[in-house]
C-alpha positions in Angstrom: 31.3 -15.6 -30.6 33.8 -15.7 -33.2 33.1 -15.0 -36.7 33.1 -18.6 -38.7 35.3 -16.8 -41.9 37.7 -16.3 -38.3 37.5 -19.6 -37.1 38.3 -21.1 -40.8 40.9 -19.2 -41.2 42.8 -19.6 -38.4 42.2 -23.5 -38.6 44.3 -23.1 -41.8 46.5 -21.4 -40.2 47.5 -23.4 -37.2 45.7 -26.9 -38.2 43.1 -28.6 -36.0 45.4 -30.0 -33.2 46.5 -26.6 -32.1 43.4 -24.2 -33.0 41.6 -25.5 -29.4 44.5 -24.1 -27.8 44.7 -20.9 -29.5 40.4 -20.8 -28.9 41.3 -21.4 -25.1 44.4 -18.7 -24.9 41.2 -16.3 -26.3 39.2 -17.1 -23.1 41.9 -15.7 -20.6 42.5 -12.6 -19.3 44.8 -10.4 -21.7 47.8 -10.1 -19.7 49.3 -6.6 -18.5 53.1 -4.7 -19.5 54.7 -1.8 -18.8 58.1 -1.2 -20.0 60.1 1.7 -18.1 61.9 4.3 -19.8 65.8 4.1 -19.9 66.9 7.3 -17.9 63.9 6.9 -15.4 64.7 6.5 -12.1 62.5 3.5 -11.2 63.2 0.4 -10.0 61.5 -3.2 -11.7 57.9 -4.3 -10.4 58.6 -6.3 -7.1 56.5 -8.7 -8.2 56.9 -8.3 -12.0 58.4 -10.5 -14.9 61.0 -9.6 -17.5 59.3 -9.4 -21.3 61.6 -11.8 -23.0 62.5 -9.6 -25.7 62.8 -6.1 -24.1 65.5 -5.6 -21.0 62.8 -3.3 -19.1 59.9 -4.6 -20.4 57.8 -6.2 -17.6 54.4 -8.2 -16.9 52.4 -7.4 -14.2 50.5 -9.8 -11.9 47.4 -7.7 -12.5 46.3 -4.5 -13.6 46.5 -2.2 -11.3 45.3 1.9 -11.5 47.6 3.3 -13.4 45.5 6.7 -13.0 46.6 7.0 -9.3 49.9 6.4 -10.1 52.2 9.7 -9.7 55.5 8.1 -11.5 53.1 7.0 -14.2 51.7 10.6 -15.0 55.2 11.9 -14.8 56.4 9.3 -17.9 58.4 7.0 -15.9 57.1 3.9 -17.7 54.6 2.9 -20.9 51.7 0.7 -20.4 52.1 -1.5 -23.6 51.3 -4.6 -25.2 53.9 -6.9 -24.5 54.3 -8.8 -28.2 54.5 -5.2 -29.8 57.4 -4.4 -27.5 59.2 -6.4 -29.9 60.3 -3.9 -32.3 63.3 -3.8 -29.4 65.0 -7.0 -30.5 63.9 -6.7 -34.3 65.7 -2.7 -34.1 68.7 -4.0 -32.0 69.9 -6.8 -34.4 69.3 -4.9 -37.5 70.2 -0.9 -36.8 73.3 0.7 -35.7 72.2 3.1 -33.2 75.7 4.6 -32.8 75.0 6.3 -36.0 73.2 9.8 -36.1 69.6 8.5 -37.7 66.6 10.2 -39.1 63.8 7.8 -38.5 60.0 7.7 -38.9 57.6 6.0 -37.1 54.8 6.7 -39.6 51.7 5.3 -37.6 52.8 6.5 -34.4 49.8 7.5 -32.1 49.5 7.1 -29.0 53.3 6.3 -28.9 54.2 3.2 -27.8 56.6 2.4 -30.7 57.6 6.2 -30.8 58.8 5.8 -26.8 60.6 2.9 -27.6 62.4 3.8 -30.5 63.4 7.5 -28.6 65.3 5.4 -26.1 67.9 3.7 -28.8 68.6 6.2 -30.8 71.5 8.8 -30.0 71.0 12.4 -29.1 71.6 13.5 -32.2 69.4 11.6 -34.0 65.4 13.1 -35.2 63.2 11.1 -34.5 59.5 12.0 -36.7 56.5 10.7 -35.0 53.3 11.2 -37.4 50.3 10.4 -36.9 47.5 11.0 -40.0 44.4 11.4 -37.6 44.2 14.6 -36.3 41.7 13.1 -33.2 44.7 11.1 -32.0 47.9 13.9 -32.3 47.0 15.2 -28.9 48.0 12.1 -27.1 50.8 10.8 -29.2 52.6 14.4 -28.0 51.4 14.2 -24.8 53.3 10.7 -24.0 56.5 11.7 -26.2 56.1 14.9 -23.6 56.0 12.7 -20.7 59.1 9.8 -22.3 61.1 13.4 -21.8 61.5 13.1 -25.6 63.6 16.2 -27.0 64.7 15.2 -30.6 61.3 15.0 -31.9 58.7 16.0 -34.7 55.4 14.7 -34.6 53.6 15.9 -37.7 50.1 14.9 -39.1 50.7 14.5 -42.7 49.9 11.7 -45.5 52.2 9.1 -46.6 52.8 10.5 -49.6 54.2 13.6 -47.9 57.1 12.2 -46.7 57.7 10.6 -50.3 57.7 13.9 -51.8 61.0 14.5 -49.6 62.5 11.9 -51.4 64.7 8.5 -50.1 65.6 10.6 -46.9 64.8 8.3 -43.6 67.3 5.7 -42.3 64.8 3.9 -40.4 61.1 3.5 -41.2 58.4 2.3 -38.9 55.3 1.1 -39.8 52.7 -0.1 -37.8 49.9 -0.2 -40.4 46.2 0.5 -39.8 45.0 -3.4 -39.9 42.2 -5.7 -39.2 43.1 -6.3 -35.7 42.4 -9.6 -35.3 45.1 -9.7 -33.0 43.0 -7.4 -30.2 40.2 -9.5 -30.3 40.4 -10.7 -26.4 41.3 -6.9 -25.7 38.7 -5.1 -28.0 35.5 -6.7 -28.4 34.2 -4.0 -30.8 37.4 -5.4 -32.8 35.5 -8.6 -33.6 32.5 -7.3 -33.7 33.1 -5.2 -36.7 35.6 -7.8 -38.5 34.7 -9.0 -41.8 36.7 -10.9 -44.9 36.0 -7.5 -47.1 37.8 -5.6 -44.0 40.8 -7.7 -44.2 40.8 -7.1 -48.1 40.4 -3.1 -47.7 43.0 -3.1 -44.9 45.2 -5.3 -47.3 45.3 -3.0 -50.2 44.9 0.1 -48.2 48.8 -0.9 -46.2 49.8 -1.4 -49.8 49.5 2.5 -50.7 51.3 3.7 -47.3 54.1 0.8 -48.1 54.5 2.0 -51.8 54.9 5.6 -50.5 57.0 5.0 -47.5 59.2 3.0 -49.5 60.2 6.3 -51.2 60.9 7.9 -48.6 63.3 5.4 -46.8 66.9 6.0 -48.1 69.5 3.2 -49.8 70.4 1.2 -47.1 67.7 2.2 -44.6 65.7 -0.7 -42.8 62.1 -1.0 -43.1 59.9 -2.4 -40.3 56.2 -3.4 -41.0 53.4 -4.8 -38.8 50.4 -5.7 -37.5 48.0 -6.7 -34.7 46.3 -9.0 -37.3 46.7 -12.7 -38.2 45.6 -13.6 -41.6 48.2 -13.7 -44.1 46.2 -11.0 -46.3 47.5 -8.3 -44.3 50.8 -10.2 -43.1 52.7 -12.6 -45.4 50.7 -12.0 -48.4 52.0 -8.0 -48.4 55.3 -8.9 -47.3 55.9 -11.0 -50.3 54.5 -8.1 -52.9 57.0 -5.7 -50.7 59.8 -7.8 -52.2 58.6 -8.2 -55.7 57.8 -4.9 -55.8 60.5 -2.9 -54.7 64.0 -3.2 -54.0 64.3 -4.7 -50.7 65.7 -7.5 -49.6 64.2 -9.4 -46.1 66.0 -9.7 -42.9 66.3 -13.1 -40.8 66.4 -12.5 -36.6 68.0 -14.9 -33.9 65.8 -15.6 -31.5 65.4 -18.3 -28.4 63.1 -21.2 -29.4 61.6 -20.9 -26.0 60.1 -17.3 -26.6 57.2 -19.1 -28.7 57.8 -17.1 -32.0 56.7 -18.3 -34.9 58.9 -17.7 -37.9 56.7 -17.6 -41.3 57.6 -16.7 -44.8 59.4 -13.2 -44.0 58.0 -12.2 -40.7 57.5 -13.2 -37.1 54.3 -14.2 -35.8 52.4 -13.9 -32.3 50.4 -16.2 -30.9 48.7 -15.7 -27.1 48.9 -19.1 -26.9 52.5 -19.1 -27.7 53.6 -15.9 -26.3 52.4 -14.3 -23.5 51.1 -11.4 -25.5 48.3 -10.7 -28.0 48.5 -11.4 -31.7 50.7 -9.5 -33.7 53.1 -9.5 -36.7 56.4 -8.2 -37.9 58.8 -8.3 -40.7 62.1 -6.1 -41.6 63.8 -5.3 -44.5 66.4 -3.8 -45.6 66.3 -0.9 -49.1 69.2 -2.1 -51.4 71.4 0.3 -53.3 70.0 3.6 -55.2 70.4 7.1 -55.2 70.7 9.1 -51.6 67.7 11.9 -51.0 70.2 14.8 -51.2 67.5 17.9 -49.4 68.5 21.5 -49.6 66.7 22.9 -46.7 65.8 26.4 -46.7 67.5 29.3 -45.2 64.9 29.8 -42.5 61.8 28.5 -41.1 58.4 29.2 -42.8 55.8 30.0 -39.9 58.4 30.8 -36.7 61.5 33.0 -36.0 64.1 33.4 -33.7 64.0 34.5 -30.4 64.7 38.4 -30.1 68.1 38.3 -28.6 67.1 40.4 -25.7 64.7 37.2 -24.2 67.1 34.6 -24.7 68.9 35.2 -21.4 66.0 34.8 -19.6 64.7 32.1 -21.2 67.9 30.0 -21.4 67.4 30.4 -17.2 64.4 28.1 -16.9 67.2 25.2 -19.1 70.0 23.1 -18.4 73.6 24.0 -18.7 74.1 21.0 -21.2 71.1 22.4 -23.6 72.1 24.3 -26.3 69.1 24.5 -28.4 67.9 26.9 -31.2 65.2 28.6 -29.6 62.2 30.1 -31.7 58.7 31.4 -31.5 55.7 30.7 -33.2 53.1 33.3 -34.0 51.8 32.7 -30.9 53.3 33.3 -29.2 55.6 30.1 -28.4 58.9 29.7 -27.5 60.7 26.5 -29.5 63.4 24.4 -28.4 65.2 22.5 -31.4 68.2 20.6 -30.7 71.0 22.9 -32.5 72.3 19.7 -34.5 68.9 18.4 -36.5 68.6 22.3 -37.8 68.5 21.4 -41.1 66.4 18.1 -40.5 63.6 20.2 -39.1 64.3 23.1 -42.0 63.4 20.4 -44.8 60.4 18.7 -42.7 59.1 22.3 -42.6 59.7 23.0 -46.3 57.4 19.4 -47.0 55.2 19.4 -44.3 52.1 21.6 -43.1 50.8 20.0 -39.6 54.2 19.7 -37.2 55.1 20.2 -33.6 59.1 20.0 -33.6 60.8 20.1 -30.4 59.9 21.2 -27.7 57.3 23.9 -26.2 59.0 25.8 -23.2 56.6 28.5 -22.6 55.8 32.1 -23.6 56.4 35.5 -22.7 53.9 37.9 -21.4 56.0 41.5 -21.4 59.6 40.3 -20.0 58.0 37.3 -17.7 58.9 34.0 -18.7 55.6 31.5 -18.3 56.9 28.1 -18.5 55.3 25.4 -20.1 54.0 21.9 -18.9 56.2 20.7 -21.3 59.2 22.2 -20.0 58.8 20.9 -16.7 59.1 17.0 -17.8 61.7 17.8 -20.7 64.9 16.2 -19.9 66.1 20.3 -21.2 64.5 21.8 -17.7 66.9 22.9 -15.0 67.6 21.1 -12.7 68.7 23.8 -10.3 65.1 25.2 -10.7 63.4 25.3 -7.5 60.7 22.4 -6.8 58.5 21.3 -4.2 58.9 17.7 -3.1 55.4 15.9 -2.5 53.7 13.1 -0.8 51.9 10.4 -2.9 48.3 12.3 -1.1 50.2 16.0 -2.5 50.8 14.5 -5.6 47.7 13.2 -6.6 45.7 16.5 -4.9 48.2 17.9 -7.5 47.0 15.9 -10.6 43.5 16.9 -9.7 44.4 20.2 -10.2 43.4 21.4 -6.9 45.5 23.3 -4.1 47.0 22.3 -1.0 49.3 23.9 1.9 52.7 24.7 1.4 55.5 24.9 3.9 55.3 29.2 5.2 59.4 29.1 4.1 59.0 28.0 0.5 60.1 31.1 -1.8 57.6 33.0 -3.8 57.8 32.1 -7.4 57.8 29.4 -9.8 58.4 25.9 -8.6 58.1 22.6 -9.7 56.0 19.8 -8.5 58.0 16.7 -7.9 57.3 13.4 -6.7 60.1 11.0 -6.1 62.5 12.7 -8.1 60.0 13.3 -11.0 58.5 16.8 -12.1 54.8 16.7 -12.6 54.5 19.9 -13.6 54.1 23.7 -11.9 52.8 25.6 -9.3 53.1 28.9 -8.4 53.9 30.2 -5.0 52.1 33.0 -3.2 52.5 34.6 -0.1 49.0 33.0 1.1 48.6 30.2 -1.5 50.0 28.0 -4.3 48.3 28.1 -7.9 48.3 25.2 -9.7 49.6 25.3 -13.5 49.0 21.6 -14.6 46.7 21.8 -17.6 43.5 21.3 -17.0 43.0 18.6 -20.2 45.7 16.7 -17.9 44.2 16.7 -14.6 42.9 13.2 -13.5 38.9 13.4 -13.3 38.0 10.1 -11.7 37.4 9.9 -8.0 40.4 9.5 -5.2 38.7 7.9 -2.4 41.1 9.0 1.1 43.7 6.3 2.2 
C-alpha cells in the first residue's frame, strides 16, 4: 500500500485525472532492458524493441535468465533500466565526444551509467568511475571489466576529494543517492522504508555532493544530475538552488513528443505511465566562465613502479599489437596497464586520491612466468593471436561453474582462453591429462544448471 504523504504528493504532481493512471502503471510488471555494448559482436533481440532514446538499447518481451547466459557473463550487453538509459540522448546533444575528455561519473556503482558513458567517449579520454561505498566497488569493476573498459579509474573517495583537485572534469555525472520513489514497483523495501523526513535528508544530503562536485567540474564542463525519485524536493526544488547557487546555466533538449517525457522546470521527468520505464529524473547544465584547474602531477606514482625492463617483453606477449600502455606493478605484486596518453590524468588522481584501481589488472609474475589475469582475458588490450578454446553453450556454462570438462587430445599445453561465440570468458590451463580452470571463484555462477 502506498504511503498517503505518497499518494498526496503525487496527486499534486499530476492532478486527479491522471494519478489513476499512474496508480495503475504501478500494478504492472516493471518492464525488462538490456542495451548492448558498441564493439560487441551481438546481434538485436529477435523479438526485442528499440529504447527510444538509446540506438542499442532494447526491451525484452520478458525476463529471461541472464545467469545462463554465456554472452552476458562475457560483457556483451547491460541489463538496465530503460528511462536511466537516457543519459545517451541528454550526453549526445550537449557533449562533444570528439574532444579528449576527463569525466566523472561520481555515483557510479554497479555501472550502468559508467558502461554507457565508456562507449561515447574517445580512446583517449579518462573516464573516473567512483563509487563512495566500499561494499559496492567490487561490482562496479567487475562490469567496467566485463564492458572491456580500458581508460578507466574507479576510485572510492568522498565528494570533496575530487573538489580538492580543483575545476578539473569536463563532464560530471551524478546520479545522486535519492529517495527512490521511482523503484517502487521494482523494490518494495523502497516503499516500505519511504518517509517525508527521507525525502528531506536525501534533499539536503544531494546538496553537499552538488556543492562539491561543482568544484570540481571545469569552465565550460556539463553537469548532469538525477534521480530515480519523483517529488520535486529532490528534483526541481535542487535544480533551481543549483542555479542560484552557482554559476551554471540550464540546458534545454529536443526530444519527440511521442517518447512521453515530461519537461518540468529544468529537468526531464519519467513517468511509467508515460514511458515505458520506471520513474526517474534528469537535468543538465552547463559551468559558465572561470578559472581552468591547472594540476601539476607528480613525477611518479605514489604506491607502484614500473615494470623492470627485463619482464616487459614477456608481458607485452600476452597484449595487442595496437596497445601501448605504461605498464606498472603494485606492491603486490600486480602488473598495471595505463593507457600511455592519460599518464598524467592518473599521476594527479593519485596525488588526491587514496582508494583507486586505474587501468587495467593483467596478471603477475611468479619468477619469469607470466600469470594472466581475468581481467586480461576480457580487456579489449588481450591478444588476439593468443590461443583459445572455442566452446559450446553446455562447455561454457560447465566453464562459469568453475568446473572441468574434456578437451580435444591436440589442443597445445599452455594457457588458453575460454571463448564462446567470439567472446573470452576467461582462462584455462591446459595439461597433458586435464584442463584447470582459472575463472575466479567469486565469479563462478552458483545456482543450479539443470541438463538440456
Amino acid at each position: 500500500m502506498l504511503p498517503p504523504p505518497f499518494v498526496r504528493q503525487m496527486l499534486e504532481l499530476l492532478g486527479p485525472e491522471e494519478y489513476p493512471e499512474f496508480l495503475s502503471a504501478l500494478k504492472e510488471p516493471a518492464p525488462v532492458s538490456i542495451r548492448l555494448r558498441d564493439d560487441a559482436r551481438i546481434a538485436a533481440p529477435a523479438k526485442g524493441t528499440n529504447v527510444p532514446w538509446h540506438p542499442r538499447g532494447y526491451y525484452l518481451p520478458e525476463r529471461p535468465v541472464f545467469t545462463l547466459d554465456p554472452v552476458f557473463h562475457a560483457g556483451a550487453y547491460y541489463v538496465q533500466e530503460a528511462s536511466s538509459m537516457f543519459l545517451y540522448e541528454a550526453l549526445r546533444q550537449t557533449v562533444d565526444f570528439s574532444k579528449r575528455l576527463k569525466v566523472l561519473d561520481l555515483c557510479a556503482a554497479p555501472g550502468g551509467k559508467s558502461t554507457l558513458i565508456a562507449d561515447m567517449i574517445s580512446p583517449d579520454s579518462l573516464l573516473v568511475a567512483n563509487e563512495v561505498i566500499r561494499t559496492r566497488v567490487g561490482a562496479l569493476r567487475e562490469n567496467l571489466e566485463k564492458w572491456c573498459v580500458h581508460n578507466v579509474a574507479v576510485t572510492s573517495a568522498e565528494t570533496g576529494d575530487f573538489a580538492a583537485i580543483g575545476p578539473w572534469f569536463d563532464l560530471i555525472v551524478a546520479d545522486a543517492p535519492c529517495s527512490g520513489e521511482g523503484l517502487f514497483r521494482k523494490d518494495p523495501d523502497a516503499m516500505r522504508e519511504w518517509s517525508p523526513a527521507q525525502v528531506e535528508m536525501c534533499s539536503v544530503r544531494q546538496r553537499r555532493i552538488l556543492t562539491a562536485a561543482v568544484e570540481a567540474l571545469a569552465p565550460g564542463g556539463i553537469f548532469i544530475y538525477s534521480t530515480c525519485t519523483y517529488n520535486r524536493q529532490e528534483n526541481e526544488d535542487n535544480n533551481a538552488w543549483m542555479i542560484r547557487t552557482f554559476d551554471l546555466e540550464a540546458l534545454s533538449l529536443d526530444m519527440p513528443a511521442d517518447w512521453g517525457i515530461v519537461q518540468s522546470g529544468n529537468g526531464f521527468r519519467f513517468f511509467p505511465h508515460r514511458t515505458r520505464g520506471e520513474g526517474f529524473f534528469l537535468a543538465v547544465f552547463r559551468k559558465k566562465d572561470g578559472n581552468p584547474g591547472r594540476q601539476n602531477p607528480p613525477a611518479v606514482f605514489r604506491n607502484v613502479t614500473p615494470l623492470a625492463k627485463n619482464l616487459i617483453p614477456e608481458a607485452r606477449k600476452w597484449l595487442s599489437e595496437t596497445a601501448n600502455p605504461r605498464l606498472l606493478q603494485t606492491p603486490s605484486g600486480e602488473i598495471i596497464a595505463l593507457p600511455a596518453t592519460q599518464e598524467n590524468d592518473y599521476l594527479v588522481l593519485d596525488k588526491f586520491l587514496k582508494n583507486k584501481w586505474f587501468g587495467t589488472n593483467i596478471g603477475v609474475f611468479k619468477g619469469k612466468d607470466f600469470i594472466p589475469s581475468h581481467a586480461l582475458a576480457l580487456s579489449s588490450i588481450c591478444a588476439p593471436t593468443l590461443p583459445a578454446v572455442d566452446l559450446s553453450r553446455e562447455q561454457a556454462l560447465l566453464f562459469l561453474k568453475k568446473e572441468t570438462f574434456d578437451i580435444s587430445p591436440e589442443m597445445p599445453r599452455g594457457w588458453a582462453l575460454a571463448r564462446f561465440q567470439a567472446f573470452n570468458l576467461g582462462w584455462m590451463k591446459i595439461l597433458p591429462n586435464r584442463m584447470n580452470n582459472y575463472l575466479p571463484p567469486e565469479r563462478r555462477i552458483r545456482m543450479e544448471i539443470k541438463a538440456g
